[in-house]
C-alpha positions as CSV (number, residue, x, y, z in Angstrom):
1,X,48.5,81.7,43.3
2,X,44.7,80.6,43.4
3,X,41.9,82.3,41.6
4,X,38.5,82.8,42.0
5,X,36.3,82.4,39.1
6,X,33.0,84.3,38.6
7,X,30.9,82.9,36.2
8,X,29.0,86.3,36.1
9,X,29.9,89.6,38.0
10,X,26.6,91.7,36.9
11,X,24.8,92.0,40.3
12,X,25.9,94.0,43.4
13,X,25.8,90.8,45.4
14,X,28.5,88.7,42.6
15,X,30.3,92.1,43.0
16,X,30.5,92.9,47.1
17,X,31.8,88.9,46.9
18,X,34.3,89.6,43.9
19,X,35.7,92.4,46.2
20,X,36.0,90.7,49.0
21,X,37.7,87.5,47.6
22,X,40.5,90.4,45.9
23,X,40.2,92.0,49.1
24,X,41.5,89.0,50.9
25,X,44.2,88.2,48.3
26,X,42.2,86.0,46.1
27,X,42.4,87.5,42.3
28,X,39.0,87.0,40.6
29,X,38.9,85.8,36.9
30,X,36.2,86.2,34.4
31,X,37.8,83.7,31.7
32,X,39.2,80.1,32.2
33,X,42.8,79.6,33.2
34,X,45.0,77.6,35.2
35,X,45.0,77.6,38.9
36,X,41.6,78.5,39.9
37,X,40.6,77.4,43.7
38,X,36.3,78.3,43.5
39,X,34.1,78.2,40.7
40,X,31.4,80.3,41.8
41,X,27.9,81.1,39.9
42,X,26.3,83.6,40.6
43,X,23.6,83.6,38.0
44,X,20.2,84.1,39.4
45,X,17.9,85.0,36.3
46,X,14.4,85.7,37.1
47,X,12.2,85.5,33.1
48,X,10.0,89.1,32.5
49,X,6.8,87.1,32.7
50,X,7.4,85.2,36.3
51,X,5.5,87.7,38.0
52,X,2.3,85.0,38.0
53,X,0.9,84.5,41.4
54,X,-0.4,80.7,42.6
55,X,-3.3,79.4,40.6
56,X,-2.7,81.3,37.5
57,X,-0.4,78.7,35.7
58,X,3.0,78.8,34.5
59,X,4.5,80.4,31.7
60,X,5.9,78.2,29.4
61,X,8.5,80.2,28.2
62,X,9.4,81.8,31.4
63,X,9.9,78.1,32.1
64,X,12.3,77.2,29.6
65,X,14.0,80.7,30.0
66,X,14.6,80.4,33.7
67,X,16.0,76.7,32.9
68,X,18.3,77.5,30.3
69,X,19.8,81.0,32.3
70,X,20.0,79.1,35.8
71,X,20.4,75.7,34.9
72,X,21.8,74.7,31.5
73,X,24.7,77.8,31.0
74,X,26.1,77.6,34.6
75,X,26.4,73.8,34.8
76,X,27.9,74.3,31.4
77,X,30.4,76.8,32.5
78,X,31.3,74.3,35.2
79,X,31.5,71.7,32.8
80,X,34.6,74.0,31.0
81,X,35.7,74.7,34.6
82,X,36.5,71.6,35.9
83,X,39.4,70.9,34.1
84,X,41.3,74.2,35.5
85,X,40.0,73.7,39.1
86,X,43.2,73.0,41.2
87,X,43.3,73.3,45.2
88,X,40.2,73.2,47.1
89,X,38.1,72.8,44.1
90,X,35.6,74.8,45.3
91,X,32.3,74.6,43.0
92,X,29.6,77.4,44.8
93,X,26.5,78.4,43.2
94,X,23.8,80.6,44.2
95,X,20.3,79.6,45.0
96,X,17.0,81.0,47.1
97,X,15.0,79.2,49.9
98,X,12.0,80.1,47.4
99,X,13.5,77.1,45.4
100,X,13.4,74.8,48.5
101,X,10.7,71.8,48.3
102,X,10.4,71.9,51.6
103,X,10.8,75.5,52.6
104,X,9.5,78.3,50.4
105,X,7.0,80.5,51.1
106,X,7.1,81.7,47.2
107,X,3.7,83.5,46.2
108,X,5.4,84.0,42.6
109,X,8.5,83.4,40.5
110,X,7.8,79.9,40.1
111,X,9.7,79.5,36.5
112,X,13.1,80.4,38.1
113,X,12.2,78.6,41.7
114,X,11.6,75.4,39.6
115,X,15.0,75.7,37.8
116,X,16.9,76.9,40.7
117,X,15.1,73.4,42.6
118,X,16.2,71.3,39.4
119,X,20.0,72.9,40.0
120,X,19.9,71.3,43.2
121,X,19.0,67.8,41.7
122,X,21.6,68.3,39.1
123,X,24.2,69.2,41.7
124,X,24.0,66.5,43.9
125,X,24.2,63.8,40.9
126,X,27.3,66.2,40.0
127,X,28.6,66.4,43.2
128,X,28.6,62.2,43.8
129,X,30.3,62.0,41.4
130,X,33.1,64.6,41.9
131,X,33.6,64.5,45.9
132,X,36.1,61.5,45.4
133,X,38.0,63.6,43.8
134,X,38.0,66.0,45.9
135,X,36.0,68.4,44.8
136,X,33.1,70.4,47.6
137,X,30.1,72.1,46.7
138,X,28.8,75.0,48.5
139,X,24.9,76.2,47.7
140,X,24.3,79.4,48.7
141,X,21.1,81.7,49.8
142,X,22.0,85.6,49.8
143,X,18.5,86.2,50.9
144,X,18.2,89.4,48.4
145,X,16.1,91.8,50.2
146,X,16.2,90.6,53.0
147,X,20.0,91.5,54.3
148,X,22.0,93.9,53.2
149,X,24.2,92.6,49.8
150,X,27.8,93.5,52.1
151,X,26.4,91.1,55.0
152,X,25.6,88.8,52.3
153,X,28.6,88.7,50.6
154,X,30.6,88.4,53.9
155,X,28.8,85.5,55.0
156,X,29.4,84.0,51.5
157,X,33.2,84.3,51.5
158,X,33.2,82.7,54.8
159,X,31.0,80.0,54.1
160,X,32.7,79.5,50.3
161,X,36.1,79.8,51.7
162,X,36.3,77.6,54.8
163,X,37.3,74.1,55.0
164,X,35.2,72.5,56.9
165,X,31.3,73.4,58.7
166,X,30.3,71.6,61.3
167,X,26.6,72.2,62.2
168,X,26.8,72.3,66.3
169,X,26.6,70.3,69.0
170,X,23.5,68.4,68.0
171,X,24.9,67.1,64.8
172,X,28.6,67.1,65.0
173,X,29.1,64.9,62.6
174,X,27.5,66.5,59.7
175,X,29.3,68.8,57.7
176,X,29.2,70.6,54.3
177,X,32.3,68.7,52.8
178,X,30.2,65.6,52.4
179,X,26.7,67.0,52.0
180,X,25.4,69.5,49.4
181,X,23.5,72.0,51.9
182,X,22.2,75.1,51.3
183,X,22.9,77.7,53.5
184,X,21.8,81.1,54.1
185,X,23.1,84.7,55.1
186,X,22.8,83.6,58.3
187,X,24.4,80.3,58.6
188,X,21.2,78.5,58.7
189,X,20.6,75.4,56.8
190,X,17.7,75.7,54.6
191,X,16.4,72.3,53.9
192,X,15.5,71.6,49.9
């Protein structure tokens, strides 16, 4: 039987997912072992002083605390993973539309937005390299405080646990098996 590993289950959102994937007669693991189906991260570290608001600088060592937490230690963890990944070879991490280039609306928390952007720079070098092997990457917006963390957590096992997503009519051709995307609680593409 397939496993779901959790690189971290120490937020209610990593838990209300954990449950459901256990719910739906997927175990969850904490440790590496054989047979797991998703890696999923669900690290998403904010540094004590990345309260700064635009125009008052950037703490350096919120900077290279928000890197090392949401950057370095899950892409290591994945690193360890691969070699137990069997199945779907699901690889899911979480992220925020405050880290999109293109999309935030951020006002503060720039030392984790910047680490959670240079995640998704990291993932699709990772990612180019992987898909031929048939590995799929899933990004993942829970939009924390803005839906509840059991309508987040259901639209995250569905979008983590599906095989394919094809956007709609309009682009029927796209679809998340080839593209890293990040998605949202709502299903919406959130473009980084």
């Amino acid at each position: 039987m397939y496993s779901a590993y959790f690189t971290t289950l120490d937020n209610d959102f990593a838990k209300a997912l954990a449950a459901l994937f256990e719910k739906n007669g997927i175990p969850v693991v904490t440790e590496l072992q054989s047979g797991i189906e998703f890696f999923i991260d669900t690290t998403d570290f904010s540094p004590a002083d990345d309260d700064r608001a635009l125009g008052e600088g950037l703490s350096e060592e919120a900077g290279m605390e928000a890197y090392e937490k949401n950057v370095n230690e899950p892409i290591a963890k994945l690193q360890n993973a691969i070699l137990f990944l069997s199945g779907r070879r699901r690889v899911c991490f979480l992220s925020s539309k405050a880290s999109s280039i293109q999309y935030s609306e951020a006002t503060t928390g720039f030392a984790r937005n910047m680490a959670k952007a240079a995640l998704h720079q990291i993932l699709t070098i990772t990612k180019n390299t992987l898909i031929s092997r048939g590995y799929t990457f899933r990004l993942f917006d829970p939009m924390t405080g803005e839906v509840p963390v059991e309508q987040a957590a259901a639209a995250a096992f569905v979008y983590f646990t599906r095989d394919r997503y094809i956007d709609g009519p309009t682009e029927p051709t796209r679809d998340d098996e080839l593209n890293l995307l990040l998605r949202d609680a709502k299903g919406r593409e959130i473009p980084w």
